[in-house]
C-alpha positions as CSV (number, residue, x, y, z in Angstrom):
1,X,-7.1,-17.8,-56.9
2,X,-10.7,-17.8,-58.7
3,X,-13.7,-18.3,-57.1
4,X,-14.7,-20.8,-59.6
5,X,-16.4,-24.1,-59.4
6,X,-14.8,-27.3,-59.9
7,X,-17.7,-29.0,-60.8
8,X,-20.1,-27.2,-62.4
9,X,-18.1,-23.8,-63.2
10,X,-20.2,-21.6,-61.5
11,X,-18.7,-18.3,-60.9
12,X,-18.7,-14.7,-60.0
13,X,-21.3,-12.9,-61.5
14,X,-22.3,-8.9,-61.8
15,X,-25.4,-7.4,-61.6
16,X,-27.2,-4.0,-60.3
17,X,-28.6,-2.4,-57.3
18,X,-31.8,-0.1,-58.3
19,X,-32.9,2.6,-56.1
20,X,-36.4,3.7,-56.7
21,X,-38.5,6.1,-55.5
22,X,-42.4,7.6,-55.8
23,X,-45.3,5.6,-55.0
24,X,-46.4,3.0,-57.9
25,X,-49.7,3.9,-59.6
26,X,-51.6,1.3,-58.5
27,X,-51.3,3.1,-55.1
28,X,-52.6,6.4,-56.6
29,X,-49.1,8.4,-57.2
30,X,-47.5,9.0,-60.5
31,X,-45.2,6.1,-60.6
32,X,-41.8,5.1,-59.3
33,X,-38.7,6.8,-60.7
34,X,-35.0,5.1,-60.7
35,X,-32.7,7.5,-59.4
36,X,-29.3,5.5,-59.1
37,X,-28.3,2.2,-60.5
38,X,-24.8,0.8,-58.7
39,X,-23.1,-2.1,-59.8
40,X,-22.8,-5.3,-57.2
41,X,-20.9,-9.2,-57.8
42,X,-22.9,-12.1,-56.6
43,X,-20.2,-14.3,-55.4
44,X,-21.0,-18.5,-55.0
45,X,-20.3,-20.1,-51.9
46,X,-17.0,-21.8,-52.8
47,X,-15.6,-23.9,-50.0
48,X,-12.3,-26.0,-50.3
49,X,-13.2,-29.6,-49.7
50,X,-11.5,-33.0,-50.0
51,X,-13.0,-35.5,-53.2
52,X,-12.5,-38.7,-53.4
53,X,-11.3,-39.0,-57.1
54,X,-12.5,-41.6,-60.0
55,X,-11.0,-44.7,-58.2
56,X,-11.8,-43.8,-54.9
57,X,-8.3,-44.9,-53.2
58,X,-6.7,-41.2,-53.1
59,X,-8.1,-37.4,-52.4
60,X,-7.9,-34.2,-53.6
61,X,-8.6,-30.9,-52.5
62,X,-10.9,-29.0,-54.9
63,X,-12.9,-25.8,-54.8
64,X,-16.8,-27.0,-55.1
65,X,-20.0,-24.6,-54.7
66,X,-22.2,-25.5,-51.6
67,X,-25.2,-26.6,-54.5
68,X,-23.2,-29.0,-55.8
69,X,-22.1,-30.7,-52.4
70,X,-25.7,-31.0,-51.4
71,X,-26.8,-32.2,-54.7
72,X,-24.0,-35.4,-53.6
73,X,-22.3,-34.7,-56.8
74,X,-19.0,-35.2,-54.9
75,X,-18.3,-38.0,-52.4
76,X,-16.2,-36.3,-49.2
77,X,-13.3,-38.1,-47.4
């Protein structure tokens, strides 16, 4: 089951944790360092809601980010 959304497509994305450390010149030391870089996912807030689809007569569940459900791009049953 992705974590994807419906709507817009958003998904899982990765990204990096940097540990630094020194103090930065402005403060008067020699400058920060980077002594580790660890990989971390920024997941979207998927929830499982029900649409009302095109006609508006039936629903369907679909997986829709929390953005797009305040935004009112869906209409909830």
């Amino acid at each position: 089951m992705a974590r994807v959304c419906d709507i817009c497509g958003k998904r899982t994305q990765v990204g990096s944790m940097v540990e630094r450390r020194g103090i930065t010149k402005k403060k008067g030391g020699i400058g920060l360092r980077i002594t580790s870089r660890v990989k971390r996912k920024f997941k979207p807030n998927i929830q499982k809601v029900r649409v009302l689809t095109q006609d508006g007569k039936t629903a369907t569940r679909m997986k829709v980010c929390t953005r797009c459900i305040k935004a009112g791009k869906i209409f909830k049953r």
